[in-house]
PAZAPA-4460 file (N, C-alpha, C; in steps of 0.05 Angstrom, whole numbers, plus 32768, in hexadecimal, padded with zeros to 4 digits):
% residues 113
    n_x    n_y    n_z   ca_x   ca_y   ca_z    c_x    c_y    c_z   seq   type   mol
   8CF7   8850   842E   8CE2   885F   843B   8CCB   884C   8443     1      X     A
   8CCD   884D   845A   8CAD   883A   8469   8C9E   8846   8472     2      X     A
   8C7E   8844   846B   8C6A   8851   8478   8C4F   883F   847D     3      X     A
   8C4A   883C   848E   8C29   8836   849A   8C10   8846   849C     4      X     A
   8C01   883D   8496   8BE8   8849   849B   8BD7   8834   849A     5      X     A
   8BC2   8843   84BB   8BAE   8832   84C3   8B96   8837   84BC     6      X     A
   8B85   882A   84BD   8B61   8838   84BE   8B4C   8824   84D0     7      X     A
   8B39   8834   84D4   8B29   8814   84E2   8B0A   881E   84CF     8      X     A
   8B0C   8803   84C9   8AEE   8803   84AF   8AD8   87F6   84C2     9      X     A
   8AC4   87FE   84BC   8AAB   87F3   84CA   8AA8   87DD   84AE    10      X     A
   8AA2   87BE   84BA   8AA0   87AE   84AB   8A7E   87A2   84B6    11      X     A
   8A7D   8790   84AF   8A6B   877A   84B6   8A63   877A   84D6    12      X     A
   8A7B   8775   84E4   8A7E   8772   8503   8A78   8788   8516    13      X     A
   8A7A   878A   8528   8A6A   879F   853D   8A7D   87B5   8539    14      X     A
   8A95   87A9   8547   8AB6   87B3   8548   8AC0   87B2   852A    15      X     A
   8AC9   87D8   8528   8ADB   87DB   850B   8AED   87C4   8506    16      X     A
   8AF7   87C1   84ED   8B08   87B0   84EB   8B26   87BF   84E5    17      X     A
   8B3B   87BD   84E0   8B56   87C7   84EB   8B62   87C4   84C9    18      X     A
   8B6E   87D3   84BC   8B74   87D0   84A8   8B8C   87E1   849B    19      X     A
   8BA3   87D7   849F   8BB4   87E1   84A5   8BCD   87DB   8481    20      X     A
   8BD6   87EB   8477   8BEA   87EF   8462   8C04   87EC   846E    21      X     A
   8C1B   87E9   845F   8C35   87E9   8461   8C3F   87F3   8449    22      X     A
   8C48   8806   843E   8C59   8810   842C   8C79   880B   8434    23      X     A
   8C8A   87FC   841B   8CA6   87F4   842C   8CB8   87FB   840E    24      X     A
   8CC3   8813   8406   8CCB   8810   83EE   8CB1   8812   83DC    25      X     A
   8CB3   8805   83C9   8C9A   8802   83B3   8C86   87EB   83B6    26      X     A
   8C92   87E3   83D5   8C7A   87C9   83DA   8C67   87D2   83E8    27      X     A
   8C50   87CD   83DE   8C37   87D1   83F0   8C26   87BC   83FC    28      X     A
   8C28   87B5   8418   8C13   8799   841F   8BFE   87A0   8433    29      X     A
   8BF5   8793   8439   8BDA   879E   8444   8BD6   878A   8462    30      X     A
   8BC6   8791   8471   8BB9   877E   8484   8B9B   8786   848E    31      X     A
   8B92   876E   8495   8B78   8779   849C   8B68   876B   84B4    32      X     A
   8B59   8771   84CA   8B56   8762   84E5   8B38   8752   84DE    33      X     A
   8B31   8755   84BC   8B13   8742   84B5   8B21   872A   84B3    34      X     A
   8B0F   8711   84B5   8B19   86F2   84AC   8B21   86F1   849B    35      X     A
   8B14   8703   8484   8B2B   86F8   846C   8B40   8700   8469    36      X     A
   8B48   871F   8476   8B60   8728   8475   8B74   870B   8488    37      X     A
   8B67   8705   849C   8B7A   86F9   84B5   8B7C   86D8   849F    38      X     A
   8B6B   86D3   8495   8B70   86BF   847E   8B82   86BF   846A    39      X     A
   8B88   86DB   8465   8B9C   86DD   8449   8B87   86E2   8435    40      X     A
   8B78   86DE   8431   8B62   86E0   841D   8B53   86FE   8413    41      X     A
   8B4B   86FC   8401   8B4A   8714   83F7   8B39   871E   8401    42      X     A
   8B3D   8745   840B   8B28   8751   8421   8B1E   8767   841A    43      X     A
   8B0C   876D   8414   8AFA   877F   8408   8B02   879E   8416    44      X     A
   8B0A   87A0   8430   8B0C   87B4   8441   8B2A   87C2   8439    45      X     A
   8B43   87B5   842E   8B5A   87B3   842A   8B53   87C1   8405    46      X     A
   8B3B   87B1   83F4   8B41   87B8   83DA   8B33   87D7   83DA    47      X     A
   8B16   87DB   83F1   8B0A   87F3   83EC   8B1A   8807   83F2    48      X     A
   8B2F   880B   8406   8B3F   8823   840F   8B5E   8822   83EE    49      X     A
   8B5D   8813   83E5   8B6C   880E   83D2   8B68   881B   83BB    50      X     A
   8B57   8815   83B9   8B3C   8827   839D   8B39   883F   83AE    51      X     A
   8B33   8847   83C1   8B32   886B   83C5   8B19   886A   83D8    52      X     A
   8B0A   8856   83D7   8AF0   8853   83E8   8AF4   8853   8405    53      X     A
   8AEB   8874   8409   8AED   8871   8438   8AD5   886D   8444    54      X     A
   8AC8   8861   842E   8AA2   8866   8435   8A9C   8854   8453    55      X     A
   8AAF   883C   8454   8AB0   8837   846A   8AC7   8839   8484    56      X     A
   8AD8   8849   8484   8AE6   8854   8492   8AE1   8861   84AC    57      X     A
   8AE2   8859   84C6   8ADD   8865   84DD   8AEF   8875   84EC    58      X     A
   8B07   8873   84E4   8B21   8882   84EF   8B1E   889E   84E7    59      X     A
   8B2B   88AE   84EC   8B2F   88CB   84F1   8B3F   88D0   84D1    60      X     A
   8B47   88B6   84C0   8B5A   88BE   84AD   8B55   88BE   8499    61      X     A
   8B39   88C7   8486   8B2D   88C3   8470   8B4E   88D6   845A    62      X     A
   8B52   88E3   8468   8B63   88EC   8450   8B81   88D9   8448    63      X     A
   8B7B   88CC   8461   8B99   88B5   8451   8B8F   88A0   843E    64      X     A
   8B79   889E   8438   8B6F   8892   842C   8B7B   8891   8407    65      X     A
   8B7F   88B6   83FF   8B80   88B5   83E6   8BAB   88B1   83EF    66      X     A
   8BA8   88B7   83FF   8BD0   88B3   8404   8BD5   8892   83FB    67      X     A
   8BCA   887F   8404   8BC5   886A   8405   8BC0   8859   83F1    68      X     A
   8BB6   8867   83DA   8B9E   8861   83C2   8BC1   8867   83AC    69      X     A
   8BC4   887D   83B7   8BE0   8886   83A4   8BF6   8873   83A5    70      X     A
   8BF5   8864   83BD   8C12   8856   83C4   8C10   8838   83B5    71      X     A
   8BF5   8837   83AA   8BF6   8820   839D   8C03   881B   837A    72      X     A
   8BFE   8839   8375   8C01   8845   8360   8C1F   8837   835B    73      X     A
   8C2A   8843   8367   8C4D   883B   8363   8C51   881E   836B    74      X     A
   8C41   880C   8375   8C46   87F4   8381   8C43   87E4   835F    75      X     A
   8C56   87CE   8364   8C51   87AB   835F   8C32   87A2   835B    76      X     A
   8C24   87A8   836B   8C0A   87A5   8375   8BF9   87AB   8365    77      X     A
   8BFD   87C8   8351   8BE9   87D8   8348   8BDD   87BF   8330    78      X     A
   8BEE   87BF   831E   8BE1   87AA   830A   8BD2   8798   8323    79      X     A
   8BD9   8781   832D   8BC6   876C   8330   8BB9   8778   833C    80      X     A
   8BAD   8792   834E   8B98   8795   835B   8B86   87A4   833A    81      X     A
   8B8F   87AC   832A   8B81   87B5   830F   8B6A   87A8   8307    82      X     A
   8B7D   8786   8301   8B76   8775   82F6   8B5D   8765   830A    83      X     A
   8B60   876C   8329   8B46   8762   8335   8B2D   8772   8332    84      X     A
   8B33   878F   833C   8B1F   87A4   8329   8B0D   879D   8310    85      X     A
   8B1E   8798   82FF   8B11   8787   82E6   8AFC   876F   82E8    86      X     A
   8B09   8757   82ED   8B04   8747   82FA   8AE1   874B   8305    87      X     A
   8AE9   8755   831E   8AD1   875E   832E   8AB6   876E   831C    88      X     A
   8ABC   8782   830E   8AAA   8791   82FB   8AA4   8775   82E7    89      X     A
   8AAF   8763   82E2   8AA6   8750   82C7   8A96   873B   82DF    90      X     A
   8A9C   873B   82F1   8A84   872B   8306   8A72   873C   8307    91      X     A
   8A6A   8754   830E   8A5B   8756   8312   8A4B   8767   82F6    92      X     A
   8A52   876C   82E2   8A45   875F   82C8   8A3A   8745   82C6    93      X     A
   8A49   8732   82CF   8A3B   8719   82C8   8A1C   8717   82DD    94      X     A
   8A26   8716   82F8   8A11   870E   8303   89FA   8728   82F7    95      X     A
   89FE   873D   82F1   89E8   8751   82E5   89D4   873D   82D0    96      X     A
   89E4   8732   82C0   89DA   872D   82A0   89D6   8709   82AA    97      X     A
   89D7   86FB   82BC   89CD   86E8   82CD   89B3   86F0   82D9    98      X     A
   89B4   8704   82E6   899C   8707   82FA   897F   8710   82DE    99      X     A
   898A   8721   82CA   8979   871F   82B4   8973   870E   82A9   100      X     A
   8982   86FA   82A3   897C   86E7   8291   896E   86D3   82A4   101      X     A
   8972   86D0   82BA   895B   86B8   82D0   893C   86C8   82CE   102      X     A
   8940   86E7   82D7   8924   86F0   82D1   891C   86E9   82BD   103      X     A
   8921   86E8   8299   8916   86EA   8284   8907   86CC   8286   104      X     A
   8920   86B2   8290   8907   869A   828F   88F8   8694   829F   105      X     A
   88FD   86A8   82BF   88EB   86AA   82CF   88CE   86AE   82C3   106      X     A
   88CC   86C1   82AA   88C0   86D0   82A8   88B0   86B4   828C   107      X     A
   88BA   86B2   8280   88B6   869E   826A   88A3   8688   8276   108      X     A
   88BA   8679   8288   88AB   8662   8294   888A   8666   82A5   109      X     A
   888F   8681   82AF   8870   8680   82B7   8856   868C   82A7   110      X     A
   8864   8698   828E   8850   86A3   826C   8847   8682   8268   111      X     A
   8857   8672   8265   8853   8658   8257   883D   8649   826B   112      X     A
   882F   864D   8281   8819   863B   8294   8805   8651   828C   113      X     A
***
């Protein structure tokens, strides 16, 4: 069983960007018309519709979105996209408890003049 589904996400650029799935069997791959998709590289527009997020979605198809979200479920894919999830939340813990800790000697270094 093969299925496609498209979407066009408003990115960065003027013009949506094109973001298109392939379900082939239990394989799920993705494409995407941003540089990093056309790079191979990892694309934020490809992981948000992945996770369930249509917040930037301009197409008419917000509801394939959770179709979409499901098809990963059964994929190869689901672990390593898990493990970037993770990943991503422990970055952005870090930079949190970074951006605190520069304020505190921000804060030190100018008590001490």
């Amino acid at each position: 069983m093969n299925k496609t589904s498209r979407f066009l996400v408003q990115g960065s650029a003027p013009e949506p960007y094109t973001v298109t799935f392939y379900l082939r069997g239990a394989d799920l791959s993705a494409s995407c018309s941003c540089a990093a998709g056309q790079y191979g590289t990892n694309c934020k527009h490809r992981n948000a519709i992945l996770s369930g997020d249509a917040s930037s979605i301009v197409s008419d198809n917000l509801e394939e979105v959770a179709v979409v979200s499901g098809w990963l479920e059964k994929s190869p894919l689901a672990d390593a996209f898990a493990d970037l999830q993770a990943a991503e939340r422990l970055l952005a813990d870090a930079k949190r408890r970074m951006a605190k800790a520069k304020k505190r000697v921000a804060e030190m270094v100018v008590a001490t003049h």
